[in-house]
N, C-alpha and C positions, 0 to 999 in steps of 0.2 A: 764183464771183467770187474772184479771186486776192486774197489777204490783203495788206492793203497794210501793218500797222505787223509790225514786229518785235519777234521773243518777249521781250525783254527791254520793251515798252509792255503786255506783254498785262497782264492783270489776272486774277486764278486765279477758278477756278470757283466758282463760292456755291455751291455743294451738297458739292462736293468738302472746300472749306477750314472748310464749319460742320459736318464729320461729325467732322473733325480735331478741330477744338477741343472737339467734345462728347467723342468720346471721351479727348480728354485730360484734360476735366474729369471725367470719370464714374474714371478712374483713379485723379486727386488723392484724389479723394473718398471714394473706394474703401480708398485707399492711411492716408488719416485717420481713416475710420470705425474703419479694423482699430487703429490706434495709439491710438484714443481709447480703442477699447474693449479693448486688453489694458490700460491704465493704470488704469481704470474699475475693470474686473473684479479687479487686483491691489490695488489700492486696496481695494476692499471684502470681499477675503480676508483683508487684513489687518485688517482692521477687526470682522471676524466670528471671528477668533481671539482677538483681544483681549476683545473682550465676551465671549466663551465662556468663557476663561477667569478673566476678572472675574465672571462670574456663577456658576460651579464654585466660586470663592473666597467670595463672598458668600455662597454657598449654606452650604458648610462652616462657613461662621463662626458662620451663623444657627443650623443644627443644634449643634454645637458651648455656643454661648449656652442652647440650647433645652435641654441636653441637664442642665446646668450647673444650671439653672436649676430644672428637676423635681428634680434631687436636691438642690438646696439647701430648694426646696418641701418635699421629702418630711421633707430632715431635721428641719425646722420643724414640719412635720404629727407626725412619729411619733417618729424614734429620738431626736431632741433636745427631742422634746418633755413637761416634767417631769410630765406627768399621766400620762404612760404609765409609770413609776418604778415598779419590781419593789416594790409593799409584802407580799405572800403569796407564798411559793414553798411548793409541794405536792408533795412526793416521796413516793413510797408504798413506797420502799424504808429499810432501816434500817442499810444494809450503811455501814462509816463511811470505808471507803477509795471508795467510789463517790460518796457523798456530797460527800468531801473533793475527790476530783478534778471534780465538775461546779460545787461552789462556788468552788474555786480556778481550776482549770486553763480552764475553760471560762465561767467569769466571769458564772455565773449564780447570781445572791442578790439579796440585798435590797438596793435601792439603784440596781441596773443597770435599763437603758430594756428592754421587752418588745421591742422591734425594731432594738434594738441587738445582736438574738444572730440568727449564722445559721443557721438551723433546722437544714438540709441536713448542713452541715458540720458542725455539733456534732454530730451523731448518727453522723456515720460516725465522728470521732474517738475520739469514745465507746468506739464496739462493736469499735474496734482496740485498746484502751486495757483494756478487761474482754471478751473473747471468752464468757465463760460466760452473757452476757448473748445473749437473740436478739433483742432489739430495744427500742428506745426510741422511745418516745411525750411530743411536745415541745407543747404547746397555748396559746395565748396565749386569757386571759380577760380582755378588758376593763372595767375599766380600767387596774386593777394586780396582777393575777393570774398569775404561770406554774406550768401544771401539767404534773406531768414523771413518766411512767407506765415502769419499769423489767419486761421479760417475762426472767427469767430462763431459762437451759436445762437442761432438764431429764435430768438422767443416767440413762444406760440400761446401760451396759458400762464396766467398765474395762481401760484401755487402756494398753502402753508396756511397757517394763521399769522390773519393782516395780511396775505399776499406777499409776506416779507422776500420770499421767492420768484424765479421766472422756470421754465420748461422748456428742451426746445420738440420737436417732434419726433425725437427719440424718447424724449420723457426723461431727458439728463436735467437734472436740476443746477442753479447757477444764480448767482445775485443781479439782479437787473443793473445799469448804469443808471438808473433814475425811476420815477413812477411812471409804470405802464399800466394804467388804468383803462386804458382803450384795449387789453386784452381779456380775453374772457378768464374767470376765478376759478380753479378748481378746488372743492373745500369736502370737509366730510371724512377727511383720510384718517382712520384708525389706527394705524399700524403705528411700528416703532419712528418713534424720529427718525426726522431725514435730514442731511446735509448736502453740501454743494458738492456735486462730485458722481454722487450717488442717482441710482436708476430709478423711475416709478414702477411699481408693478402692482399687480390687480387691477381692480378697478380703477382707480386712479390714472395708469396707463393706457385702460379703455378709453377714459373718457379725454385723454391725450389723445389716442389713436382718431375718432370721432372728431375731434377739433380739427384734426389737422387734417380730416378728409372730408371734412368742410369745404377749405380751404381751398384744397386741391382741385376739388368737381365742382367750386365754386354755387357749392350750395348756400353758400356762406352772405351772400348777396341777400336770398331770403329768413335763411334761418338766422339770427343772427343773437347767439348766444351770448349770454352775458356771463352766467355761470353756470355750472353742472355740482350737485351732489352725490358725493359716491358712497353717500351712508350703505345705500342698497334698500330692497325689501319694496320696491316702490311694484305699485300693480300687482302683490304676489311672488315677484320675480327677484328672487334673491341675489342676483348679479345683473339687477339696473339701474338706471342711472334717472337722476330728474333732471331735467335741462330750464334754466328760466333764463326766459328770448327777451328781447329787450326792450320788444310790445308787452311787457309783464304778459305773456303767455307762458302756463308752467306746462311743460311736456315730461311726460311719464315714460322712458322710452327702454327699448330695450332691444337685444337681435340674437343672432344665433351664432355662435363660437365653436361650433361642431369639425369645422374645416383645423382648428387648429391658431386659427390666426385672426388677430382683433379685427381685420378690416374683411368683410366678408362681401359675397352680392346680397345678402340677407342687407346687409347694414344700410349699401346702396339702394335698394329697392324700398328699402324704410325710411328713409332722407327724401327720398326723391316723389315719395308717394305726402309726408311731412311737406313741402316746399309747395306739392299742388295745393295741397290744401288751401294752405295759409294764403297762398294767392288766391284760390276763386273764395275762399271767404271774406278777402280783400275787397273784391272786385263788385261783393255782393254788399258790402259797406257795415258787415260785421267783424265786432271785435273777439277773438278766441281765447277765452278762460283758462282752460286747461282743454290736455288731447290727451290719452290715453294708448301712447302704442306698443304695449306689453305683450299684447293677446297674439296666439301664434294665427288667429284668422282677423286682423287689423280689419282685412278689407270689406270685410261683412258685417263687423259688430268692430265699431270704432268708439267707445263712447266720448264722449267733448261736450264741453258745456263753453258758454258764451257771458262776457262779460256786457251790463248791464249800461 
């Protein structure tokens, strides 16, 4: 059947013009959901910044307060607190320049709070302040008690030119109370200046290490060293020592350091073989010159010569 009205009467397809509008709706829709939700999202990023950092603030402050607040606690509890007030201080030392510097310099006496002193710190001041000391002992007795335990160091050699020095058998260097000439001299030492405070090493330390295990295994009975040079080069041996005994016997001596560590059985076996000697030389009514014990075969080819 021929179409009787003209395109301009027709009327558009309902399936055709409601797919249009849906999808033009599903576009809008589309097109506001995305705009809502960058605003949305940008919205709430800035809003989770801001609290973040309000809360990072708040947080600091609290800590801050918290922190404030323990040491105001504490100094109520302890170092401001007048029950804790120095009324006994116990020093077991009688030396009056050490005395004076921990009652003055370090502001422990009578009067001062137990926890107004810092342990740690005064003690390292201390032991920079007097080197011949090896250590202090700082004790809080409650209520009002500080006891203050002084270990002096103990001299073993001396040490320097003129022996203006003492050693103890660490090899810590430290000014004598007076002349100790009854201790054997260590001389010879090349290196940079030394001061009180300060460690020996190299050789110098060797022949510390050596005195003092003397000492110890009571070799010291026979050998009885006067002083030791640690120029070096003696018999060949670039790291030994000359020992002169106080029968003017000069020993040429030297040992093995292979292990690591200055006090070896090398050293003991060399001392101890030293000590026979010098007794049955004794015994045989001769006097010993020099000994020679550098050589790594001492016991077969010793050479020694004998005073006249």
């Amino acid at each position: 059947m021929p179409d009787l009205f003209p395109d301009w009467m027709k009327l558009p397809e309902a399936g055709r013009s409601s797919k249009k509008r849906t999808n033009s709706r599903r576009r809008r829709k589309k097109s506001l959901n995305v705009s809502f939700s960058k605003r949305l999202t940008g919205s709430f990023d800035g809003v989770s910044a801001h609290v973040l950092v309000a809360s990072l603030a708040v947080a600091l402050a609290l800590c801050v307060g918290l922190w404030f607040g323990i040491k105001s606690m504490g100094g109520m509890l302890f170092s401001d607190n007048p029950m804790f007030t120095i009324q006994t201080l116990e020093l077991n030392s009688s030396d009056r320049v050490a005395r004076d510097y921990i009652r003055g310099k370090l502001r422990i006496d009578h009067g001062a709070n137990l926890f107004g002193v810092n342990i740690a710190k005064a003690r390292l001041e201390f032991l920079r302040f007097a080197p011949h000391y090896r250590a202090m002992e700082i004790t809080r007795i409650l209520p009002s008690t500080m006891r203050i335990t002084l270990v002096e160091r103990e001299p073993i050699a001396r040490f320097g030119r003129n022996a203006t020095y003492v050693v103890d058998e660490h090899g810590y260097i430290f000014r004598p109370h007076g002349r100790r000439a009854d201790l054997p001299a260590v001389h010879g030492h090349g290196g940079e200046i030394v001061q009180p405070g300060e460690r020996l090493s190299g050789l110098a330390a060797d022949a510390v290490a050596l005195i003092d295990y003397c000492r110890q295994a009571e070799f010291d009975q026979d050998i009885a060293i006067a002083d030791i040079d640690v120029t070096g080069g003696f018999g060949g041996r670039g790291d030994s020592l000359r020992l002169q005994l106080k029968d003017q016997t000069r020993v040429d001596f030297w040992w093995s350091r292979s292990q690591g560590d200055a006090v070896t059985q090398d050293l003991h076996d060399r001392l101890a073989f030293l000590r026979t000697l010098i007794r049955t030389e004794r015994s045989a009514g001769r006097a010993l010159s020099s000994v020679n014990l550098t050589l790594d075969a001492y016991r077969r080819n010793l050479p020694i010569s004998y005073r006249d």
